[in-house]
C-alpha positions in Angstrom: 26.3 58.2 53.8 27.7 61.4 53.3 31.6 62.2 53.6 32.8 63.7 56.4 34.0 67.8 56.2 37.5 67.6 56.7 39.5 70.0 58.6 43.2 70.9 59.2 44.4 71.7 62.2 48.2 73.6 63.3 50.0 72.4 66.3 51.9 74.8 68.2 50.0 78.1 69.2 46.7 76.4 68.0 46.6 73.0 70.0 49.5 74.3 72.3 50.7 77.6 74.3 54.3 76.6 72.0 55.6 80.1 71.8 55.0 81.7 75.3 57.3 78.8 77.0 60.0 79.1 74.1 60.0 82.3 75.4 60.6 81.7 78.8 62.7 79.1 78.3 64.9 81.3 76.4 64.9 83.9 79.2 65.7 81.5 81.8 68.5 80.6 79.8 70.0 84.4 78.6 68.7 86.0 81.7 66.2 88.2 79.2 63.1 89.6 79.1 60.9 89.0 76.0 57.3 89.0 76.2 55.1 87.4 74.1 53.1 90.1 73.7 56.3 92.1 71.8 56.4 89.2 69.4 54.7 91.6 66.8 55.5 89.6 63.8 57.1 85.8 63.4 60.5 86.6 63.0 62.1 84.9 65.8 65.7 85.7 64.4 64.7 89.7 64.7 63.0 89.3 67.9 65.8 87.3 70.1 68.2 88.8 67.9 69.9 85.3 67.2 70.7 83.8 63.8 68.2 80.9 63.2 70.5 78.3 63.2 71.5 78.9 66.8 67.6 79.0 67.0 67.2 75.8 66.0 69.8 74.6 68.6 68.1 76.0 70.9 64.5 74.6 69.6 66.4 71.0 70.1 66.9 71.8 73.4 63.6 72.8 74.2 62.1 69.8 72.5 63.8 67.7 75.2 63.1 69.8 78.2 60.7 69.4 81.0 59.4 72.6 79.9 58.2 71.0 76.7 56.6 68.0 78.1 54.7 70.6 80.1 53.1 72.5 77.2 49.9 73.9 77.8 46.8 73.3 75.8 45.7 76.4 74.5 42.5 77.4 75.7 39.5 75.1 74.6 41.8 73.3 72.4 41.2 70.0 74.5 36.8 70.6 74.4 37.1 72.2 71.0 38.9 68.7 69.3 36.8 66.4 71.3 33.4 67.9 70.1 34.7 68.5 66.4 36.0 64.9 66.0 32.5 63.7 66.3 31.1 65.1 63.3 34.5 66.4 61.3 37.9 64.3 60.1 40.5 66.1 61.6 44.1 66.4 60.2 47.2 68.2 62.1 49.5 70.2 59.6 52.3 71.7 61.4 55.7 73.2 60.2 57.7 71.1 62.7 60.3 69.0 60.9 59.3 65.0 60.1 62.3 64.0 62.8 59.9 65.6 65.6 57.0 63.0 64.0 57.0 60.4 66.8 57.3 62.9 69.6 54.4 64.8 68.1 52.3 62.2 67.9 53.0 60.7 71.2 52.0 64.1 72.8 49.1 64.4 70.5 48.0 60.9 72.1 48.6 61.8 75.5 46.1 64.6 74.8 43.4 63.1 72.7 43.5 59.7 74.3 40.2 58.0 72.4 41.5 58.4 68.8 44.3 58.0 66.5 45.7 61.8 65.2 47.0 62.0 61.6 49.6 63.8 61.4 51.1 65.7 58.7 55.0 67.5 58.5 55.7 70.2 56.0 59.1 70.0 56.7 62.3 67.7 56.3 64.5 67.1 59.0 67.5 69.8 58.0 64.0 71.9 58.3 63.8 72.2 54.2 60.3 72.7 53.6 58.7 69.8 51.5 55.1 71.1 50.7 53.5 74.1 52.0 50.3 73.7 54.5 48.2 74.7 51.4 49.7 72.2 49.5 49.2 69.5 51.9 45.7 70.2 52.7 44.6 70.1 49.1 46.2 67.2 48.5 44.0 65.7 52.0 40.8 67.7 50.6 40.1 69.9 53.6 37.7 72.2 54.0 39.2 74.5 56.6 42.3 75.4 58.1 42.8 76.7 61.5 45.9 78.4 62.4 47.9 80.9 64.0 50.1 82.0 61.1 48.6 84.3 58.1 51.5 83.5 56.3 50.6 79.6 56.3 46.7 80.3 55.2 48.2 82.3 51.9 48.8 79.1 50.5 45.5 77.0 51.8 43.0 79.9 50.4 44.6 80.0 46.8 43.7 76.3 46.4 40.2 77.1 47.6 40.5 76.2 51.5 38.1 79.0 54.2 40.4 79.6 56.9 40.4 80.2 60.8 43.1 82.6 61.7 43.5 82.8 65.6 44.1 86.1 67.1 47.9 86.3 68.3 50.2 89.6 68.7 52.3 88.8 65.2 49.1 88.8 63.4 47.1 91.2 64.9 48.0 94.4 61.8 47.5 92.2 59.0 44.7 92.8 56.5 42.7 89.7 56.2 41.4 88.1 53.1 37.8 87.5 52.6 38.4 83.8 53.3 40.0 84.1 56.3 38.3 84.7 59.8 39.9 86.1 62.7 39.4 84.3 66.1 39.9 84.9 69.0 39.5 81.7 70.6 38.2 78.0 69.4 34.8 78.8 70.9 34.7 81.0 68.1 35.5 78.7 66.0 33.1 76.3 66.9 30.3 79.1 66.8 31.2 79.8 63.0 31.3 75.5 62.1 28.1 75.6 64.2 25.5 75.7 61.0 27.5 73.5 58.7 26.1 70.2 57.9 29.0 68.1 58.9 27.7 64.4 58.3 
């Protein structure tokens, strides 16, 4: 029997609408009026005009809120990881730090309630990053990457990894390398996995 393909996956903006309620959460809370669709690059220091360690107090909050255990899949995330997990080993990188692990997971099993996620953490919990998303998936052996985040596939297509880049307002100017494909939604995706062999 062959090996399975193995394919990482982000978290927030991929799997779920993270962004869009930090954002209203952060306007219900300042009385502001940021919209997503400004967010023209991810810098959310320059774009709330807050230093990132009030940020981070403020991503604590939201963690905890009823806003958060209300996230929204993104748009044929739910179908999307069903199908794939039939024929693909799926892995979730995500930048959030290691303290969020248990929340993560619990939310990822609330989701995807017939099988276990593995789930991997690139950063510490004083939000130190310990390996990079390329790093990580190199070390796991995927295949692909799907994410939201050009930034984070730099690192996964020097060590060799074809990328999925989902279409998003910060990333929407940026010149793509041959290895990564923009998205703009995981039917797409599944269109391009289509014709690979996956067992």
């Amino acid at each position: 029997m062959n090996k399975r393909i193995k394919i990482g996956i982000d978290l927030d903006d991929t799997i779920w609408d993270f962004t869009g309620c930090f954002i209203k959460f952060f306007n219900e809370k300042f009385g502001t009026n940021y919209l997503f669709e400004e967010l023209k690059e991810f810098a959310f220091d320059k774009f709330f005009n807050k230093e990132m360690k009030e940020l981070y107090f403020l991503f604590e909050k939201f963690w905890y809120s009823n806003e958060f255990n209300k996230l929204p899949l993104i748009e044929g995330a739910f179908e999307s990881v069903n199908n794939l997990k039939e024929d693909y080993d799926l892995v979730f990188i995500t930048s959030r730090s290691i303290k969020h692990k248990q929340l993560t997971i619990d939310c990822l099993k609330n989701c995807f309630k017939d099988f276990e996620p593995k789930v991997y953490f690139t950063n510490d919990e004083n939000e130190k990053t310990l390996k990079s998303k390329g790093e990580i998936g190199f070390e796991l052996g995927i295949s692909y990457m799907v994410d939201n985040c050009f930034e984070n596939l730099i690192g996964c297509i020097d060590k060799g990894v074809k990328c999925f880049l989902i279409d998003n307002p910060w990333n929407k100017n940026i010149r793509l390398h041959k290895n990564i494909i923009r998205v703009e939604n995981w039917n797409e995706i599944l269109g391009h996995l289509g014709g690979e062999n996956a067992n």
